[in-house]
N, C-alpha and C positions, 0 to 999 in steps of 0.2 A: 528492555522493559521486562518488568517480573509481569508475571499472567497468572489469574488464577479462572476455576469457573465456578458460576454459581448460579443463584436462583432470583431473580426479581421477586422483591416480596413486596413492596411498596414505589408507587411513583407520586413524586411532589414536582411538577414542573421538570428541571434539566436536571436534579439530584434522582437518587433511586435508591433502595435501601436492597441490599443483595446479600443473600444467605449465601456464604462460602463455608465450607470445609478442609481442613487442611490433612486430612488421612492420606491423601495425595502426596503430598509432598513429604512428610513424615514418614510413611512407606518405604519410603527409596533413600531415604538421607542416611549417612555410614554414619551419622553421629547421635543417632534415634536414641541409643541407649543412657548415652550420657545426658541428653537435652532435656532440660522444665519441661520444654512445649510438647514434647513426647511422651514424658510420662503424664500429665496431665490428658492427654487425648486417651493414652489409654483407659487413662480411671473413667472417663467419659467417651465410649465411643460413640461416634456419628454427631455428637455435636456441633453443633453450626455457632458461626461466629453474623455476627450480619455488621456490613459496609456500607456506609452510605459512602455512592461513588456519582461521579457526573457522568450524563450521557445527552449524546449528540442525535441519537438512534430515536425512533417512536419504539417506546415498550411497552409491555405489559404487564400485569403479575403474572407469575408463572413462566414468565421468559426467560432461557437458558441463555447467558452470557457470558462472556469472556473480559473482568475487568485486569487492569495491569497499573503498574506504579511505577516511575522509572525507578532507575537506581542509583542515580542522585538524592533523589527524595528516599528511599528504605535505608541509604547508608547514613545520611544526615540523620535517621531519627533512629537509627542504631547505637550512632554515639554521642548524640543529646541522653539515649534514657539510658546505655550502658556507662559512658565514660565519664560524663559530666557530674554525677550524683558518686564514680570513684573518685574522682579528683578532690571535688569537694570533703570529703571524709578523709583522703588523707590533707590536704593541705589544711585542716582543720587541726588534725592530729600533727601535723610538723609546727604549728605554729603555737599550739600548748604547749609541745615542749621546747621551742625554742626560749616562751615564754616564763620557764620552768614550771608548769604548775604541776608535773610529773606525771605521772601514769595515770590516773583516775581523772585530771583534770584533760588530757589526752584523749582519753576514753570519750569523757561525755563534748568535749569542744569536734573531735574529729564524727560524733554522733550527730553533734548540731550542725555541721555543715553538710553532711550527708540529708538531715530531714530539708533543712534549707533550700538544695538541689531539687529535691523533688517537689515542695512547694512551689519552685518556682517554675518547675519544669509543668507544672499540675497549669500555673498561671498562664504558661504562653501556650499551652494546650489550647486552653479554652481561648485565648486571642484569637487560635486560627482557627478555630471551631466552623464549619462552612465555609470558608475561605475553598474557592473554586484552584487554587494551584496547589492545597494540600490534599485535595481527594483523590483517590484514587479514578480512572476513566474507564468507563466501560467503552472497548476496543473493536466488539463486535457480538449480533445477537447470533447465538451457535442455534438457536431452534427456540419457537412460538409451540404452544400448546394449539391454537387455531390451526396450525399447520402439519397439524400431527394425526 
């Protein structure tokens, strides 16, 4: 299970919305230099991303926890949003030219299936939108503000 920690900011029943930061992890990763997700955090430090994740725990705002995602679920949504939207773009672009419509037609067919991807990926987004097997769990509260 991947783990991160973060901050309860809001509770609705068994969902929770949790302020995480990913400076943690970007820190230590050998590949900081080359990654989007890196230099983005740098242009923005201490930015918080916020989760809604499911929890089994009583929480609070202000409660410090530890949610996790397995890694079946991070790898499935690595190459739905990485590989699925390349495939698309190029079998779009193989099938113009198959087609002959040549390089410009190529261009904008291997363009359409790429927006296509991601439209559709935008669509089963929102399908599973609160769906209890795609959130993320909060695993354990690491410390209460009352306890402090």
């Amino acid at each position: 299970m991947i783990e991160e920690q973060g901050q309860v900011m809001a509770v609705d029943g068994k969902q929770v919305r949790v302020a995480v930061s990913r400076q943690r992890a970007c820190g230590s990763c050998k590949a900081r230099a080359a990654c989007g997700q890196g230099l983005m955090q740098s242009l923005q430090p201490g930015r918080c991303h916020e989760v809604v994740a499911w929890c089994e725990f009583p929480v609070r705002v202000g409660d410090r926890v530890v949610i996790g995602v397995t890694e079946s679920l991070a790898l499935r949504g690595a190459v739905l949003v990485y590989l699925l939207p390349l495939l698309a773009l190029l079998a779009g672009a193989l099938a113009a030219d198959r087609l002959g419509l040549g390089e410009g037609g190529a261009i904008i067919a291997g363009l359409t299936g790429f927006a296509a991807a991601v439209f559709c990926l935008y669509l089963y987004n929102r399908s599973l939108a609160g769906k209890r097997d795609m959130l993320p769990l909060v695993v354990r509260v690491e410390s209460s503000p009352a306890a402090q």
